[in-house]
C-alpha positions in Angstrom: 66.6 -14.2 116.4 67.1 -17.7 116.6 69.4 -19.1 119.6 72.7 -21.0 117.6 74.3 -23.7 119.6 76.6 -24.5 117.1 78.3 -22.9 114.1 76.0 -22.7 110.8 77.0 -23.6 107.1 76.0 -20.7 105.1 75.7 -20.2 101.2 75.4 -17.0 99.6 75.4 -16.2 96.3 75.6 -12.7 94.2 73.7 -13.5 90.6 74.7 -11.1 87.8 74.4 -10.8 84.2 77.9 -11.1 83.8 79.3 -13.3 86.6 77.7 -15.5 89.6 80.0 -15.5 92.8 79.3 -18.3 95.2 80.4 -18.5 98.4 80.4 -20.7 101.4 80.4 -19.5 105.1 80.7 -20.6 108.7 78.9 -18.7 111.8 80.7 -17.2 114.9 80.1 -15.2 117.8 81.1 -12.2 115.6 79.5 -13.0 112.6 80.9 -15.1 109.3 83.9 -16.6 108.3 84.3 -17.2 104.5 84.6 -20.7 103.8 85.0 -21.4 100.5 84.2 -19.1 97.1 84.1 -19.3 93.2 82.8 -17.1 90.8 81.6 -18.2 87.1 80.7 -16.7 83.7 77.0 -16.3 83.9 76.6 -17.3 80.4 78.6 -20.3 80.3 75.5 -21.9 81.8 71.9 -22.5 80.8 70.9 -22.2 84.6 71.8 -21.8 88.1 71.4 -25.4 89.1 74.4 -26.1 87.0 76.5 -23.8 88.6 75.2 -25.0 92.3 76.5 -28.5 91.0 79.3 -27.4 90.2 80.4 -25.9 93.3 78.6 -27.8 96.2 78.1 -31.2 94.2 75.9 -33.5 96.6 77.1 -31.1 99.8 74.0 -31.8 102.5 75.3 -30.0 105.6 74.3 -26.7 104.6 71.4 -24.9 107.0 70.4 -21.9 104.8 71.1 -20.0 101.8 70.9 -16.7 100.2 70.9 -15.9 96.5 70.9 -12.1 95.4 69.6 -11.9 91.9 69.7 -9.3 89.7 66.1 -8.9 88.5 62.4 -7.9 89.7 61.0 -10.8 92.6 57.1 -10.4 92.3 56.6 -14.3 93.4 58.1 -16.6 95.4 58.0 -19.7 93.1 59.9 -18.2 89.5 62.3 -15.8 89.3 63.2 -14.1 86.0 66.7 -12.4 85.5 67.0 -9.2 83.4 69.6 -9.7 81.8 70.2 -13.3 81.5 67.8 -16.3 79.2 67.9 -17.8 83.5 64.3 -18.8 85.0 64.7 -19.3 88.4 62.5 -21.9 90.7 62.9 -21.5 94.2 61.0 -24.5 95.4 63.4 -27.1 92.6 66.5 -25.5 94.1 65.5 -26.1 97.7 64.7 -29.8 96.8 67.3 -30.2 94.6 70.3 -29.3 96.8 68.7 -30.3 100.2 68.6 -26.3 101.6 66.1 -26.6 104.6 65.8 -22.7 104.4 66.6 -20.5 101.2 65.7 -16.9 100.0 66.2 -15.2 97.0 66.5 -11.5 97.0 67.4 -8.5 94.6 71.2 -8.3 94.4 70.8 -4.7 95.0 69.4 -5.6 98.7 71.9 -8.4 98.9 74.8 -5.5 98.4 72.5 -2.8 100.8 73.2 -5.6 103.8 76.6 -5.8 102.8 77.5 -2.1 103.2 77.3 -3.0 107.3 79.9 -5.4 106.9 82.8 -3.4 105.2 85.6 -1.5 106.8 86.8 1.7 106.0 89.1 0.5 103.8 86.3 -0.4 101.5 85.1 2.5 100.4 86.9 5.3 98.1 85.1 8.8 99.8 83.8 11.5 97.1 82.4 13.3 99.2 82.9 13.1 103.0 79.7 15.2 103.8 78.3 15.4 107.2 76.6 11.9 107.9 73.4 12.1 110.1 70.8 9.0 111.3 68.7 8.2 108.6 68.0 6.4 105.3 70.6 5.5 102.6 70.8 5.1 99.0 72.8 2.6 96.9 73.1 3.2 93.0 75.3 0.6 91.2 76.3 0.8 87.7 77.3 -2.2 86.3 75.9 -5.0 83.3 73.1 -3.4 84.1 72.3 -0.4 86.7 70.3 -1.3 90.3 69.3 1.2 92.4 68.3 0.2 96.3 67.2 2.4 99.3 68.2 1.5 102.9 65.3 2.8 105.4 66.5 3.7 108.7 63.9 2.5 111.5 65.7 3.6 114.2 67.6 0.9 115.0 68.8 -0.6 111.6 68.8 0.3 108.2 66.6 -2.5 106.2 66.6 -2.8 102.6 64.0 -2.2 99.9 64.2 -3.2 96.2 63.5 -1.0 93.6 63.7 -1.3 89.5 65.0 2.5 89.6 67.1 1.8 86.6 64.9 1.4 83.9 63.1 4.6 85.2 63.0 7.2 82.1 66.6 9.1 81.3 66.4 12.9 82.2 69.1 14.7 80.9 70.6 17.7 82.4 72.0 20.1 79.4 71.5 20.3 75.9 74.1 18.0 74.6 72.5 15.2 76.7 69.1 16.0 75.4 70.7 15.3 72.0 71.9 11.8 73.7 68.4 11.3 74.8 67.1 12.2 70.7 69.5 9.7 69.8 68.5 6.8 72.0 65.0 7.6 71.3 65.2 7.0 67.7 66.9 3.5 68.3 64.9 2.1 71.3 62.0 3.8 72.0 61.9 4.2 75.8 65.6 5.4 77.2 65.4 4.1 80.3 68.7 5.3 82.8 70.5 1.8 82.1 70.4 2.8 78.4 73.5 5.2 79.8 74.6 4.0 83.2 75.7 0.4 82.9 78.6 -0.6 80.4 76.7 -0.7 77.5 75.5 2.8 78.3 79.6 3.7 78.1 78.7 2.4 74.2 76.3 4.0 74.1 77.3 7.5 74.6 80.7 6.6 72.5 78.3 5.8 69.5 76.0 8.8 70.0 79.4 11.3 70.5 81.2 9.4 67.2 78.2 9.8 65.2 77.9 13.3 65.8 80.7 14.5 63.8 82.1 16.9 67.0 85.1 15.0 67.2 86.9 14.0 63.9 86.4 10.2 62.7 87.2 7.4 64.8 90.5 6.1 64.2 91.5 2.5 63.2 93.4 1.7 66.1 90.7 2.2 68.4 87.7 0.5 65.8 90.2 -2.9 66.0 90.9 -2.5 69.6 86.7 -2.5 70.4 86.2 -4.8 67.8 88.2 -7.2 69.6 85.9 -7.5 72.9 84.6 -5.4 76.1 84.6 -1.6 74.1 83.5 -0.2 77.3 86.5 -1.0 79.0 88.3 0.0 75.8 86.5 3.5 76.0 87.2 3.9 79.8 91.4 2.9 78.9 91.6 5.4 76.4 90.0 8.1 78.4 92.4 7.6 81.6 95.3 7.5 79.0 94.0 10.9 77.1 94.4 8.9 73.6 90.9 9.6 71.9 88.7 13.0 72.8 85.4 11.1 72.1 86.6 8.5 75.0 87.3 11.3 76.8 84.3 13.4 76.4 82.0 10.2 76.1 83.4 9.2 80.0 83.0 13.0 81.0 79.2 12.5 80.1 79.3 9.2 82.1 80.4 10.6 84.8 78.1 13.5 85.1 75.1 11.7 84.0 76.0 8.8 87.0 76.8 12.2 89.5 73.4 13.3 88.7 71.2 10.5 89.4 73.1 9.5 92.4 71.9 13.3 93.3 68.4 12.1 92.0 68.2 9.0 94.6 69.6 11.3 97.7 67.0 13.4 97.3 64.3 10.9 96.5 64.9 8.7 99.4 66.1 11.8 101.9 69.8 9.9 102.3 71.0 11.8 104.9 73.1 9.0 106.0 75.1 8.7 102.8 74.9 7.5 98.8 77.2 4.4 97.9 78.1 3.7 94.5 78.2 0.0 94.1 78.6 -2.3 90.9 81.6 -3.2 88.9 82.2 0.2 86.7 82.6 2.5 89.6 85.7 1.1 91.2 87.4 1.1 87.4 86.9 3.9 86.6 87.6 5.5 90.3 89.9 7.8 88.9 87.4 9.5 86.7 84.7 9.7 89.9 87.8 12.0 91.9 88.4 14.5 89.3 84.7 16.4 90.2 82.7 15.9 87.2 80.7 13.3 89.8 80.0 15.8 92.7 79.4 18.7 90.3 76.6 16.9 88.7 75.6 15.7 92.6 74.8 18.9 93.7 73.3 20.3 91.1 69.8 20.6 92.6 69.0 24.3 92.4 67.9 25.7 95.5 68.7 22.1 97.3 72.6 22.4 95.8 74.1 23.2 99.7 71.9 20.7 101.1 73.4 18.2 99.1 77.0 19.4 100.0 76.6 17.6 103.6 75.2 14.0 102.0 78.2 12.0 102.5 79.0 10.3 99.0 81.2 6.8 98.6 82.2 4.1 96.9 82.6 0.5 97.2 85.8 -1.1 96.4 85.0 -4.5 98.1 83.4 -6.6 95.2 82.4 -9.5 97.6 79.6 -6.9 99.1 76.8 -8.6 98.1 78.2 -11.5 98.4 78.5 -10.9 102.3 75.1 -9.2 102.2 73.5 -12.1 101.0 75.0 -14.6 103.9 74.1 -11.9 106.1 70.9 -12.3 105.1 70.4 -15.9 105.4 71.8 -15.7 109.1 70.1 -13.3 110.3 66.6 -13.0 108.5 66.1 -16.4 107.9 66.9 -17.5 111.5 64.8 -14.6 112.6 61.5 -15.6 110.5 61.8 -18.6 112.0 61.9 -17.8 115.1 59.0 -15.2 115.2 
């Protein structure tokens, strides 16, 4: 790692479908002090650049940068979001805003980095388990759903991207192979963000409504989703016990998210603990304590004690990735270039 003689201007940013949160740090002995930081409406703007502009204008002292992006990187020149009309150019950035050294990384590795940084106080615990040394997992449900693994090397934990949320839907009872029919008939391939992300909350809503099981959905609630977010809508209702689809259609969240969290401990061996990251999971926190989660977590057959002692939790801190991602251009950069 790079020798500092003086403190470093970082920037970091955590790219999402639904919001961009920039943020400017300073170095220390200790780490990073947060600087400066504003977060925009994705789709107020056709691309990044304009939202760099916006918040570091003509700003030249800055000695690297860190964007996490949500989206597959397979080059180093273009980046393509998934779920924003954004192409991203590495190179016309760099020039553009004067960055002598700048990465771009999945948001989901950005967030894995940023798991180091957070106190206790960060994370709500659904299971406390029995943490041993080894790899982690990090599943985030959010605009979309992201799904990281943290390999443990022996001495740190570094982060690999995946696209595990567009990875086929398996459902675990009958009335969720009736979700998956459902799907199937409107889009073809039902990927796991089709039902872990907020339109997935929709989704199962619609797929439970049109059913019939539970009576017809009443006008109150139609106007209230007509009127914007009908995830968050759903979510309400169900925490309030006003509507039995919300209910029942945040009960199947909740066990569908509790299952494929189960699925990544076991796929990645995450004896060291599962996070749940992204913007749902601290909403709807209340629905993660009341067991439907765990149940569907240790599920696994003849693995179900096994997965009793994985240590299970939550991120509450929504700068995460944020902080992973000026981690990451500290750190790594500095330690590229030095090697």
């Amino acid at each position: 790692m790079a020798k500092q003689t003086q403190p470093l201007r970082i920037l970091a940013g955590d790219i999402g479908g639904t919001k961009t949160r920039l943020g400017l740090f300073r170095s220390h002995k200790k780490g990073l002090n947060l600087i400066s930081e504003k977060t925009f409406a994705s789709g107020e703007y056709k691309n990044l650049e304009d939202i760099l502009t916006d918040f570091i204008g003509g700003d030249r002292d800055i000695s690297s940068a860190c964007f996490g992006i949500a989206g597959p990187l397979v080059g180093p020149i273009i980046s393509r979001t998934t779920n924003l009309p954004w192409i991203i150019h590495k190179t016309s950035i760099q020039k553009k805003f004067f960055l002598p050294k700048l990465a771009i990384i999945n948001d989901l590795v950005a967030n894995a980095y940023g798991i180091s940084l957070l106190n206790n106080r960060d994370f709500a615990i659904l299971n406390k388990g029995i943490p041993k040394k080894g790899n982690r997992g990090l599943i985030s449900a959010g605009t979309g759903l992201g799904i990281a693994v943290l390999f443990w090397n022996g001495k740190e934990h570094i982060a690999s991207p995946s696209e595990g949320g567009h990875v086929g839907f398996g459902p675990g009872n009958s009335l969720e192979i009736e979700l998956l029919q459902y799907l199937f008939e409107r889009f073809g391939h039902v990927s796991l963000e089709r039902v872990l992300s907020g339109q997935g909350v929709v989704n199962i809503y619609n797929f439970l409504k049109h059913s019939g099981r539970f009576g017809p959905e009443p006008k109150w609630l139609s106007e209230k989703m007509s009127q914007g977010n009908p995830a968050s809508v759903i979510a309400s209702s169900a925490r309030l016990k006003k509507n039995r689809i919300c209910s029942m259609s945040m009960d199947m969240f909740a066990s569908i998210y509790g299952a494929a969290a189960g699925n990544l401990a076991l796929q990645a061996m995450a004896i060291n603990g599962i996070f749940i990251g992204g913007g749902i999971a601290p909403k709807i926190i209340w629905k993660l304590h009341d067991g439907s989660f765990m149940t569907s977590f240790t599920n696994k057959g003849r693995f179900s004690q096994f997965m009793t002692r994985i240590p299970v939790k939550v991120i509450l801190n929504d700068r995460a990735a944020l902080m992973g991602a000026a981690f990451y251009a500290l750190h790594a950069l500095n330690r590229k270039k030095a090697e």
